[in-house]
Legacy VTK file of the C-alpha trace (Angstrom):
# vtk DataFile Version 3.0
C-alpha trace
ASCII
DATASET POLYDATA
POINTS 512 float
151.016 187.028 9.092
149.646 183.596 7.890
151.802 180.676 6.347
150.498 179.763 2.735
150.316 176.339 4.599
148.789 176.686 8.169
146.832 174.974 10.176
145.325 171.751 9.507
146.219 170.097 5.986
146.007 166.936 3.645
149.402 165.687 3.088
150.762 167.208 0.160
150.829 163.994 -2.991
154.289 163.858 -3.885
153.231 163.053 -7.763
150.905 166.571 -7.770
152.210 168.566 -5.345
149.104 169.211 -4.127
146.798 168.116 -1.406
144.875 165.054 -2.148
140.999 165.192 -0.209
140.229 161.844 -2.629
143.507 159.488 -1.337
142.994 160.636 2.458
138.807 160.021 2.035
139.517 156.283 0.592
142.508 155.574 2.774
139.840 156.806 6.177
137.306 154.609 4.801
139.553 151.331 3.861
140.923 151.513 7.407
137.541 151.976 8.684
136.379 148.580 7.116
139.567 146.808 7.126
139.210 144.974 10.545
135.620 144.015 9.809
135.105 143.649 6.013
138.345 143.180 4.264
137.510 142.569 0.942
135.050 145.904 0.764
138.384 147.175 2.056
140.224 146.476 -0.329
137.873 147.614 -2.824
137.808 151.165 -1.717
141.738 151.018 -2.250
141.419 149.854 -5.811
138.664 152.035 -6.846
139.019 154.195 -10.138
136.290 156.534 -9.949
135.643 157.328 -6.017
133.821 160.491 -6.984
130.963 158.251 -8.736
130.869 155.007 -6.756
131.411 156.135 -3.092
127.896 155.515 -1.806
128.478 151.766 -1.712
131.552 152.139 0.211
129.597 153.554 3.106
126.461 151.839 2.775
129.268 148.885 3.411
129.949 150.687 6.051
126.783 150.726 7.320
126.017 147.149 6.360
128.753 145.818 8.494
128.061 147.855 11.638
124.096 146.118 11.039
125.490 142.348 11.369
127.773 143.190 14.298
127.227 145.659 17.580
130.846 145.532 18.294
131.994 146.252 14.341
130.137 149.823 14.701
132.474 150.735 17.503
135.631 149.299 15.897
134.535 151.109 12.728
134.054 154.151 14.748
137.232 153.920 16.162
139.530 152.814 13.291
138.083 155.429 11.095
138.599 158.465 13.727
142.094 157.332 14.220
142.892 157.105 10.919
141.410 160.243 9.921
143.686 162.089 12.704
146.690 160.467 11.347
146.113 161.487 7.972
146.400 165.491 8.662
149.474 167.680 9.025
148.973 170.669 11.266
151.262 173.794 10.250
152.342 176.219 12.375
155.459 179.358 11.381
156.405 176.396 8.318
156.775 173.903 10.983
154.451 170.330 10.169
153.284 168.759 13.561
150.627 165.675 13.314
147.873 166.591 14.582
148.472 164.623 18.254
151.597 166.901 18.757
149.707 169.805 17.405
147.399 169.810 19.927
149.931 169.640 22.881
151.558 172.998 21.269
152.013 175.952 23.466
148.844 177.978 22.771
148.477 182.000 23.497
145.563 182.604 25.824
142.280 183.805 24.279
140.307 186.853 26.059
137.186 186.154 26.661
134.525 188.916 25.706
131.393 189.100 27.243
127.609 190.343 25.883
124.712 190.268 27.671
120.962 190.136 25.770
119.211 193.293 26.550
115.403 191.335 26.410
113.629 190.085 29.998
111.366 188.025 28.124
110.547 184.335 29.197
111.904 181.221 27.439
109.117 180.809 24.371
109.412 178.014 21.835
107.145 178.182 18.718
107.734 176.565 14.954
107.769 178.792 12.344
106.189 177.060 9.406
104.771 178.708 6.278
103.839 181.451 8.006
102.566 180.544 11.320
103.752 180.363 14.312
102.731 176.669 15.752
102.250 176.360 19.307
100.495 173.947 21.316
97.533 172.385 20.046
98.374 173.812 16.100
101.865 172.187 16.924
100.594 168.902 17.988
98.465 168.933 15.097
100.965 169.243 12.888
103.509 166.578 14.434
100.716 164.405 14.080
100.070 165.686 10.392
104.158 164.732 9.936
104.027 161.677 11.495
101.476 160.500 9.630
103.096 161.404 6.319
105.963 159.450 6.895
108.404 162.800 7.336
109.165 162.540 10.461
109.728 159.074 12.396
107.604 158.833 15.421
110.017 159.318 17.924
110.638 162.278 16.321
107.316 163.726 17.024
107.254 162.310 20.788
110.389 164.050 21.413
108.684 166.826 20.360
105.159 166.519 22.136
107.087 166.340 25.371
109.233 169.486 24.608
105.294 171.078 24.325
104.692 169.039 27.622
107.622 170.845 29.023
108.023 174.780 28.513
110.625 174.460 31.801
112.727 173.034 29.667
113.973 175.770 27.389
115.289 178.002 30.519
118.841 177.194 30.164
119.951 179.469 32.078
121.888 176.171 33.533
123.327 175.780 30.662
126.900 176.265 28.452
126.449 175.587 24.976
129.484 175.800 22.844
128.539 176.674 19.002
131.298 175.563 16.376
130.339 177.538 13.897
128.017 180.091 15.864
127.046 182.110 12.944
125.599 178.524 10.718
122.560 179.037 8.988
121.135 175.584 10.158
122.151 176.007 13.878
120.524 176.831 16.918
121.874 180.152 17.923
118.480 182.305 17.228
116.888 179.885 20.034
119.422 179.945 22.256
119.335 183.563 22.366
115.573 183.282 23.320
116.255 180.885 26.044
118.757 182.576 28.758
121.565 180.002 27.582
125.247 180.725 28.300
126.505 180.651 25.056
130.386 180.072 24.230
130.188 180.965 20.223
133.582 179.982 17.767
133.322 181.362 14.428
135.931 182.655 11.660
137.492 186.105 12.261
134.957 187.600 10.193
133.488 190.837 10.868
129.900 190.597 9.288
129.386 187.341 10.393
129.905 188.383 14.051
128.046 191.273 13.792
125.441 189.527 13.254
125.793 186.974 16.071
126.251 189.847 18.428
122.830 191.391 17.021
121.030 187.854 17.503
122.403 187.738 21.220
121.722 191.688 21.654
118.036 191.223 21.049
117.839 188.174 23.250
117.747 187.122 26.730
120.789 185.029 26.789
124.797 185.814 27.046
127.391 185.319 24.811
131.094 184.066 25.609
133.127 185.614 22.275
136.973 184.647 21.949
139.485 187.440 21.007
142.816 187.411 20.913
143.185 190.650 22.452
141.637 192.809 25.515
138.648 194.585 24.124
135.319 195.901 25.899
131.826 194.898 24.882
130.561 198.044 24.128
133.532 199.176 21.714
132.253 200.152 18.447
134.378 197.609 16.565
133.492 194.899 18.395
132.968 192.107 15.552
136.162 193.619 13.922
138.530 191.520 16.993
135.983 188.622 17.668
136.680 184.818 16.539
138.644 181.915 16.091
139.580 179.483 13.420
138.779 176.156 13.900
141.263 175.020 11.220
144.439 177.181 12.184
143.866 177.789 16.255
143.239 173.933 18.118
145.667 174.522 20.826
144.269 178.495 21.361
140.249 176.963 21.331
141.224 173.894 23.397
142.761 176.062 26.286
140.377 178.471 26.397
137.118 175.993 26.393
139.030 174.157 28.823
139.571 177.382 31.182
135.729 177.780 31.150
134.605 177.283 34.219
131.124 175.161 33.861
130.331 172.516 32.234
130.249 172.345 28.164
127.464 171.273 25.906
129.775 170.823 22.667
127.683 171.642 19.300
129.309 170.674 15.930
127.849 172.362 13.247
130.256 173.951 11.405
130.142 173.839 7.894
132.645 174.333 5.259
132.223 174.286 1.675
134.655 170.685 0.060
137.636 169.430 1.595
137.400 171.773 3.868
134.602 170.159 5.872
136.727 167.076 6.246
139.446 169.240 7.915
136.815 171.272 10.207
134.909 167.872 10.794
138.925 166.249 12.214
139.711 169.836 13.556
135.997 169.787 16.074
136.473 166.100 16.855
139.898 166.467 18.060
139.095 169.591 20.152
135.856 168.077 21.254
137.513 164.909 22.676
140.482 166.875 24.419
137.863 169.013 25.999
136.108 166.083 27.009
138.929 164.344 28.317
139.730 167.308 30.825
136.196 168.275 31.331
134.610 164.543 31.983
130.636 166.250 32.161
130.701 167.511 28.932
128.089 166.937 26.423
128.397 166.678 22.636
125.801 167.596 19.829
125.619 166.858 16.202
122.937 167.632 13.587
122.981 164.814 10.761
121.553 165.099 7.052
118.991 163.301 5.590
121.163 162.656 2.675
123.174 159.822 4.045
122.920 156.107 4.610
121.483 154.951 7.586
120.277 151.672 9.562
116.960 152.129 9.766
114.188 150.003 11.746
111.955 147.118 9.282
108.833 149.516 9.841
110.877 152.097 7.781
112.013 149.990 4.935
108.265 148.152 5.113
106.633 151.616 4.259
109.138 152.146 1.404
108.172 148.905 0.093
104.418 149.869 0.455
105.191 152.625 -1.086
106.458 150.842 -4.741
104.010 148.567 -4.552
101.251 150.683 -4.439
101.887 153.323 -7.409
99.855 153.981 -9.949
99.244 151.918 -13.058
100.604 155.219 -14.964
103.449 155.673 -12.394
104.843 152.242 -12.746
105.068 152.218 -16.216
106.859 155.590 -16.126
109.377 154.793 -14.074
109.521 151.050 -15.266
110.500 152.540 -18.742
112.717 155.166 -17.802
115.069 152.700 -15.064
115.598 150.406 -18.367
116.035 153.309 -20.464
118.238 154.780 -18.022
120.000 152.012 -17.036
119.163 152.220 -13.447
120.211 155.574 -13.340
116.509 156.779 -12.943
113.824 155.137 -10.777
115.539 152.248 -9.081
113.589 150.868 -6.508
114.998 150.957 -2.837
117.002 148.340 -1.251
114.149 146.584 1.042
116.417 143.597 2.175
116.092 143.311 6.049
119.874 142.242 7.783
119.946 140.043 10.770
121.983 141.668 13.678
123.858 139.286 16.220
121.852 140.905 18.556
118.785 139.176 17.368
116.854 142.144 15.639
116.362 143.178 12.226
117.283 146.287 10.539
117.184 148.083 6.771
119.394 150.532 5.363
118.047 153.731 3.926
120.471 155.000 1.287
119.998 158.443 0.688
123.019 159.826 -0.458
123.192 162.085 -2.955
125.870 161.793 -5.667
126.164 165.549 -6.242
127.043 166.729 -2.741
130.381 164.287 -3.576
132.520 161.979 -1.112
133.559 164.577 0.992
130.633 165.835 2.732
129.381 162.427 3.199
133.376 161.567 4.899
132.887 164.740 7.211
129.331 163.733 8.265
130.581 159.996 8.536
132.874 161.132 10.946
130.956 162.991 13.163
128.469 159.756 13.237
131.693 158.094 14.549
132.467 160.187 16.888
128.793 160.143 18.478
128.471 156.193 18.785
132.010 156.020 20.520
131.324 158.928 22.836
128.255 157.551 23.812
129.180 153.724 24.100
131.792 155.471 26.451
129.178 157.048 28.796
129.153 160.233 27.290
125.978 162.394 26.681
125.632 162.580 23.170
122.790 164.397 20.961
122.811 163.627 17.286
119.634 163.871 15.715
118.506 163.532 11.419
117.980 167.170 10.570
115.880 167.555 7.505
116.708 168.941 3.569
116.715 172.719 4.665
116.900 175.123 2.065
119.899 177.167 3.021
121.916 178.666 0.827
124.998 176.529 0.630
122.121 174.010 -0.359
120.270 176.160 -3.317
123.219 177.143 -4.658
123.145 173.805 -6.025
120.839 174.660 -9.048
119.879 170.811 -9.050
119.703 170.554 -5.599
117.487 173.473 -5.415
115.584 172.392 -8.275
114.802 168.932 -7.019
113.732 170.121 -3.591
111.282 172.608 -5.478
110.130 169.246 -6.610
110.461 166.523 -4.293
106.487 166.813 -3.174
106.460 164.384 -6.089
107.995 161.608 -3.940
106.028 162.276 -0.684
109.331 164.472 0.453
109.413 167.828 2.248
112.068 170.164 1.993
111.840 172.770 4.797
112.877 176.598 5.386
116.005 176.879 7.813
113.755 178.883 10.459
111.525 175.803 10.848
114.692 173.419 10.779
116.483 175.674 13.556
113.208 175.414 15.865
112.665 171.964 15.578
116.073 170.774 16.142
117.036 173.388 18.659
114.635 171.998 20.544
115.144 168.149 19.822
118.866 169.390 21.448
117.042 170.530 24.786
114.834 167.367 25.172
118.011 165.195 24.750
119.797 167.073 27.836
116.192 167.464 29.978
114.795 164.249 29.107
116.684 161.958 31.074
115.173 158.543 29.722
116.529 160.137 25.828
118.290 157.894 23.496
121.081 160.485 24.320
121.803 159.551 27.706
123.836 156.658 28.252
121.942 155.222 31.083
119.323 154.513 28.462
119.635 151.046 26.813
120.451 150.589 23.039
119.833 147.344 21.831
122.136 148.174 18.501
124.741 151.399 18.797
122.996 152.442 15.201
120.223 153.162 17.229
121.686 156.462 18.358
120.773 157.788 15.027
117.660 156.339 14.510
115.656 158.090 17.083
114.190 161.235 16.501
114.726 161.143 12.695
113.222 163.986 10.996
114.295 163.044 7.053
111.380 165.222 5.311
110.551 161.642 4.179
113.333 160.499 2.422
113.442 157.350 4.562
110.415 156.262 3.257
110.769 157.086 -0.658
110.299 154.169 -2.890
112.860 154.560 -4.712
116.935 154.605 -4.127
117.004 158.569 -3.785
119.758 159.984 -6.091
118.205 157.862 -8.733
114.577 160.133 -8.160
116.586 163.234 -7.534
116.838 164.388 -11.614
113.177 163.994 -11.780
111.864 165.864 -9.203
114.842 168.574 -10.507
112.911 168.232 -13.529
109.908 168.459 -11.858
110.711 171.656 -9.560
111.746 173.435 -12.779
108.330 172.481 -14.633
105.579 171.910 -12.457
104.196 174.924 -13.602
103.843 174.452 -16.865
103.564 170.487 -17.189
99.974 169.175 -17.640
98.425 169.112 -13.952
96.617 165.776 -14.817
99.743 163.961 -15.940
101.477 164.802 -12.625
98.356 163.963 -10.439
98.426 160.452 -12.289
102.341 159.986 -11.279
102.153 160.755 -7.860
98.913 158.476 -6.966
LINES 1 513
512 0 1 2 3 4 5 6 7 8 9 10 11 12 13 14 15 16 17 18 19 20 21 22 23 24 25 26 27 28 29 30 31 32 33 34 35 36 37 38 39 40 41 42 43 44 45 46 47 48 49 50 51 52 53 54 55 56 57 58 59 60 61 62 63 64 65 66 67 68 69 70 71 72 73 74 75 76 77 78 79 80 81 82 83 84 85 86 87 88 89 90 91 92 93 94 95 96 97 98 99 100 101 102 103 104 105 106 107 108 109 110 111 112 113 114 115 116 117 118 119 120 121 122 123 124 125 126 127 128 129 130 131 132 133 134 135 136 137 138 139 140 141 142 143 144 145 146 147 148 149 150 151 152 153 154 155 156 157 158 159 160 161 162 163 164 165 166 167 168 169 170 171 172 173 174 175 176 177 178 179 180 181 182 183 184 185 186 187 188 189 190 191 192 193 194 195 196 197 198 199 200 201 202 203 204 205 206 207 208 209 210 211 212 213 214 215 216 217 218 219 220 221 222 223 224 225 226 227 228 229 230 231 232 233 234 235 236 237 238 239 240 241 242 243 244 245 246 247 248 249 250 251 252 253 254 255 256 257 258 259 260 261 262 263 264 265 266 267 268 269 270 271 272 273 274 275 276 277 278 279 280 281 282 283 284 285 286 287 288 289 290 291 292 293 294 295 296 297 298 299 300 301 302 303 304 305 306 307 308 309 310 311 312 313 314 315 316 317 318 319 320 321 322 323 324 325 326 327 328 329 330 331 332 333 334 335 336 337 338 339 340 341 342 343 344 345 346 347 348 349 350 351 352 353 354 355 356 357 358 359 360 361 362 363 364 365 366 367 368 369 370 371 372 373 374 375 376 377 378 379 380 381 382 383 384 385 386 387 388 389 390 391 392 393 394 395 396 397 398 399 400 401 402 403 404 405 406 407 408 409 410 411 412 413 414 415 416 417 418 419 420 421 422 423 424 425 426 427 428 429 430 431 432 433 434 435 436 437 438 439 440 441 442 443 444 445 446 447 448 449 450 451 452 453 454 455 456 457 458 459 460 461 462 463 464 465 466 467 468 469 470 471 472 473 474 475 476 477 478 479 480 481 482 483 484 485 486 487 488 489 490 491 492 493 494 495 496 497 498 499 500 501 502 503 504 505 506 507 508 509 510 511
């Protein structure tokens, strides 16, 4: 039987009595600038309203890590250690931090085993409105992307080699370990299709592993389920005993990834509706570096969003630039009137300063965060972009990769969200269905581990750690919007709800 508190928690505010996800966010952040921007540290500390003026906390962030190489990694690292620090784990009652938590004495986890009943080959293909791209359609249509501005180029020669390459998606080689196995966004359909050795964590929940284990059944790949008791593969209850929680069982998952016997491609996609993404987010980076630290070859893979801040190469913000520059007589007024009616809140044009790096290059920032999805999901993706540049600059193998706006349905939920995607064609942006996302960035995960000259292998040279994320961007084009993004999103909302009924000619005029 559970404790009301278990697992991993925010400190409990003496004033409230309850746990504070706003004081622990700020406090992460403050320490994360304080050794390289004081005064924006200081800032975050004495901010009123975090929920509306976050973004420029971690665009300062982002700023910082620009002018200095060596501030991104001290970021990095001040941040992650902070946000460890500022979690209580809870086990029978008893509060551990988190470093004592993980050295508790942790029951061993069976290890259930399910083999794909298909012989097929390895076969990659993109689902997109549907077709089913392959080879010359495919190149077509990276080409189509590329030249749209939705995808970065490196993005679509990352992919052009993965079409170069059909050896590549036998990973029969392979161990890839899913946090979060049954995610909407993730990779596990592919996987299946690809002989991988799959080592899936996911809640105790029986439908959800039901339908993992019918993905792997119908596949050619085999699965590695935890359960905490003895139990056969073919028993009828299977999903009933299958899974682990991420949040509750550290020591149990640590052990038993550590007792696998090859080497670990670690996958962090997870996802966990409000505070609770900040915990899962601490809870897979502390298990992922443990594991690490006793299994030195393993890998590590995150998927970013799109709806973040980013350093981005001048060619990026250049485009951007192009972009406002070159609207429509019609289009300009518009969204000249509606910025000073609005107050900025509507139609402000992007940030298209370049910032000097000691390293001697140039780079933007692309803010694209997105006030609605609130400071927390932007902290737990933060953190996982920490964890990545630190791994890496330590000689780790690290794929992280700019997933674009998918429509899954922790996303459309969002009636604005939804809304705005439904219209964001307006603004040169492309929203995509979570079957094309999963193929595309499935397979952006295999070239990082085959291609051995990838931005993901630490032999390769970075001339700026921001780099990491850089390459192989696929944003949908919301790099490359003219305008700061939240401050387009209510139009295109607008937009999505009405394009059906708003004069055609009036919308034709905006978006030349």
């Amino acid at each position: 039987m559970s404790h009301p508190l278990d697992g991993l928690q925010f400190p409990i505010d003496e004033k409230t009595q309850k746990p504070s996800s706003t004081q622990v966010g700020k406090d992460i952040i403050a320490e994360a600038l304080s050794l390289v921007d004081n005064k924006a540290a200081q800032a975050v500390l004495a901010e009123k309203n975090w929920r509306k003026h976050y973004p420029q906390y971690f665009k300062a962030l982002v700023k910082a890590g620009i002018l200095n190489a060596e501030h991104t990694l001290k970021i990095a690292e001040h941040g992650l250690q902070k946000a460890r620090s500022s979690v209580d784990f809870y086990r029978y009652g008893e509060r551990y931090s988190l470093k004592d938590a993980i050295k508790l004495n942790a029951q061993s986890l069976h290890t259930v085993t399910i083999k794909g009943q298909s012989h097929a080959a390895p076969e990659w293909y993109v689902p997109y409105q549907g077709q089913k791209l392959q080879g010359d359609a495919l190149l077509k249509q990276l080409d189509a992307w590329q030249a749209a501005g939705i995808v970065e180029p490196s993005h679509a020669d990352a992919m052009r080699l993965c079409v170069a390459h059909p050896e590549w998606f036998d990973l029969s080689d392979r161990t890839m370990v899913l946090f979060g196995a049954g995610s909407e966004a993730g990779p596990l359909t592919w996987l299946c299709k690809w002989k991988a050795n799959i080592v899936a964590l996911d809640l105790p929940t029986p439908k959800v592993w039901q339908r993992i284990l019918n993905t792997v059944q119908a596949g050619n790949a085999t699965l590695y389920a935890p359960s905490h008791q003895a139990i056969q593969a073919d028993d009828p209850k299977l999903a009933a005993h299958l899974g682990a929680n991420l949040l509750s069982e550290i020591p149990e998952i640590i052990k038993w990834l550590v007792q696998q016997p090859n080497s670990l491609d670690l996958a962090a996609i997870a996802y966990l509706d409000g505070e609770k993404h900040v915990r899962v987010s601490i809870a897979m980076d502390s298990i992922m570096s443990e594991v690490s630290a006793q299994k030195p070859n393993t890998s590590l893979m995150f998927m970013c969003t799109p709806t973040d801040v980013y350093a981005v190469p001048p060619e990026v913000i250049a485009a951007s630039q192009s972009k406002y520059q070159q609207r429509s007589k019609i289009h300009s007024q518009l969204s000249k009137a509606l910025a000073f009616i609005s107050r900025q809140y509507l139609f402000k044009a992007n940030d298209h300063r370049l910032f000097s790096s000691d390293n001697g290059q140039q780079y933007g920032i692309s803010d694209c965060l997105v006030i609605e999805q609130g400071p927390n999901y932007a902290l737990a993706k933060r953190l996982q972009q920490w964890r990545a540049t630190l791994a890496r600059a330590q000689g780790q193998v690290v794929s992280i990769n700019i997933a674009p706006s998918t429509t899954t349905h922790s996303v459309v939920k969002n009636p604005l969200l939804k809304a705005a995607f439904d219209g964001a064609q307006l603004f040169d942006v492309e929203a995509f269905s979570p079957e094309t996302t999963n193929a595309l960035m499935a397979a952006l995960w295999v070239h990082d581990l085959r291609n051995l000259d990838s931005v993901a292998q630490p032999t390769t040279k970075l001339k700026h750690p921001l780099e990491l994320m850089m390459s192989g961007a696929h944003h949908g084009g919301l790099w490359r919007v003219a305008y700061l993004a939240r401050t387009a999103l209510p139009f295109a909302a607008v937009y999505g709800m009405a394009k059906d009924k708003l004069p055609s000619q009036l919308l034709s005029k905006f978006h030349k």
